[in-house]
C-alpha positions as CSV (number, residue, x, y, z in Angstrom):
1,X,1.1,12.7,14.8
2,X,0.6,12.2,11.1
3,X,-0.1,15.4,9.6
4,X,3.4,16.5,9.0
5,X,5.6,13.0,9.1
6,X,8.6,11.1,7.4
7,X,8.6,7.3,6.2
8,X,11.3,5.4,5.1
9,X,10.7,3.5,1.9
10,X,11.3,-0.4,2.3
11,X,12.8,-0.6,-1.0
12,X,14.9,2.2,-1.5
13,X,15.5,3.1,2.1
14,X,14.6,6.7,1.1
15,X,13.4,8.8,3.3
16,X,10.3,11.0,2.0
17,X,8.4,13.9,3.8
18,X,4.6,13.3,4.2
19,X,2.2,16.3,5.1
20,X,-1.7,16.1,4.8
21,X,-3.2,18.1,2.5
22,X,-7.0,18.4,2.3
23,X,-10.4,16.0,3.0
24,X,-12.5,15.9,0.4
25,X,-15.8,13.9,0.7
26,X,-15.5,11.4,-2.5
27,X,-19.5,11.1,-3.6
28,X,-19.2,14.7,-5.2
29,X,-15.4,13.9,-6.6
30,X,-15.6,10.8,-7.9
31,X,-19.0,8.9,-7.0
32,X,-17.4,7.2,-4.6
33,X,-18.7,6.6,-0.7
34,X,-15.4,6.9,0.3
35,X,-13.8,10.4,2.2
36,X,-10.5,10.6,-0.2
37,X,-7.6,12.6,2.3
38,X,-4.9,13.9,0.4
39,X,-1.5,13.9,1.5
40,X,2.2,14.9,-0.6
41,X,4.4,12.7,-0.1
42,X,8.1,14.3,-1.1
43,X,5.6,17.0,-3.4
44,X,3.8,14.5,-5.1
45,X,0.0,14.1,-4.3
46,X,-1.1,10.9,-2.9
47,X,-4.7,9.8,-1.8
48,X,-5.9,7.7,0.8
49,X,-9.5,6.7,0.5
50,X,-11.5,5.8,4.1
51,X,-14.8,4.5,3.1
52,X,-17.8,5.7,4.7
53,X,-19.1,2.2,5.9
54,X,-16.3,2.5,8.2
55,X,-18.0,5.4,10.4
56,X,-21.1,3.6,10.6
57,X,-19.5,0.3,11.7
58,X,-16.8,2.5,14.6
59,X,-20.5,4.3,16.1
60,X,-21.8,0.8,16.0
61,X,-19.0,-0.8,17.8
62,X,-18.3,1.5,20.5
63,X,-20.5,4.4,19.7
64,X,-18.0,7.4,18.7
65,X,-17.8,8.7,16.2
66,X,-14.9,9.2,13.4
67,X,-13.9,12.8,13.4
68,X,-12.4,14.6,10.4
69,X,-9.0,14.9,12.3
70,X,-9.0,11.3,13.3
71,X,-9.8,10.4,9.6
72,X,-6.9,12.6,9.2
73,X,-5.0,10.1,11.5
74,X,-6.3,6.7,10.1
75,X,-5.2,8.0,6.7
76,X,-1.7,8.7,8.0
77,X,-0.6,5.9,10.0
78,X,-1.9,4.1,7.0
79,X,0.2,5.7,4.4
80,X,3.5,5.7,6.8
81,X,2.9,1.9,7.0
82,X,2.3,1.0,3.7
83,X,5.4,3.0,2.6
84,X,7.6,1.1,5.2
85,X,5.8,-2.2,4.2
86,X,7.3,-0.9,0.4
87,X,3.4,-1.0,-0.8
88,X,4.3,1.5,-3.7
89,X,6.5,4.5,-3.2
90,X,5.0,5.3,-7.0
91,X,0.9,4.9,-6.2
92,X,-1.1,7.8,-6.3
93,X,-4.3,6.5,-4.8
94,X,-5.0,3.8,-1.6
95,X,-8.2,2.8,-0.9
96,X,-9.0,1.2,2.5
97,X,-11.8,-1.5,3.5
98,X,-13.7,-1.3,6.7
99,X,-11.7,-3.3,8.6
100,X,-8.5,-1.7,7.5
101,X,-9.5,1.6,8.6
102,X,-10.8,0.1,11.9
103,X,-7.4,-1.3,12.4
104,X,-5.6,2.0,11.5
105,X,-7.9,3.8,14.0
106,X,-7.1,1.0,16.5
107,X,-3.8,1.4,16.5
108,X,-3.9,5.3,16.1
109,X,-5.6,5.1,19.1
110,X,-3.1,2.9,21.0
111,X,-0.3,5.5,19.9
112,X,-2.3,8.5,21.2
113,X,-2.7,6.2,24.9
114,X,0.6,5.7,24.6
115,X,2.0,9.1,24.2
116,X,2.9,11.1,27.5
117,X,0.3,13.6,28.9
């Protein structure tokens, strides 16, 4: 669903083309407990950063656990709503709380339910 997506820009009303890049674990880039998933958005590199606490607190909660592709997924619903909420069509990096990325996943989820077999 959001590996390969376009997202229309509140303020402009332009359309860009998002496509997931590469997951990089954030304690060895940037001594961060975060998971940093890079996406370009019309060529341009944009990061969104899930942090870690977030797995921890989804296996708590309902114990599942947060796979790399629905990380993937998080990041991307994410990134297609904040660029229709006109959150920065210039911003290279968004960082995520725990309960934002629970939400994301929530509604991921719901969209995956939703979807025809």
């Amino acid at each position: 669903m959001f590996a390969n997506f376009t997202a229309t820009d509140r303020w402009t009303k332009k359309q860009v083309h998002c496509v997931y890049q590469a997951m990089i674990v954030a304690i060895a880039t940037r001594h961060a407990d975060a998971v940093d998933i890079k996406f370009l958005v019309d060529g341009r590199k944009v990061w969104v950063a899930l942090p870690h606490p977030a797995w921890v607190e989804y296996k708590k909660r309902t114990g599942k656990i947060i796979t790399d592709s629905l990380a993937q997924e998080i990041a991307g619903h994410y990134l297609k709503t904040a660029l229709e909420a006109g959150e920065g069509l210039g911003r290279e990096m968004y960082s995520l709380t725990v309960d934002e990325t629970l939400a994301h996943l929530d509604a991921v989820v719901a969209e995956m339910q939703a979807q025809p077999a």
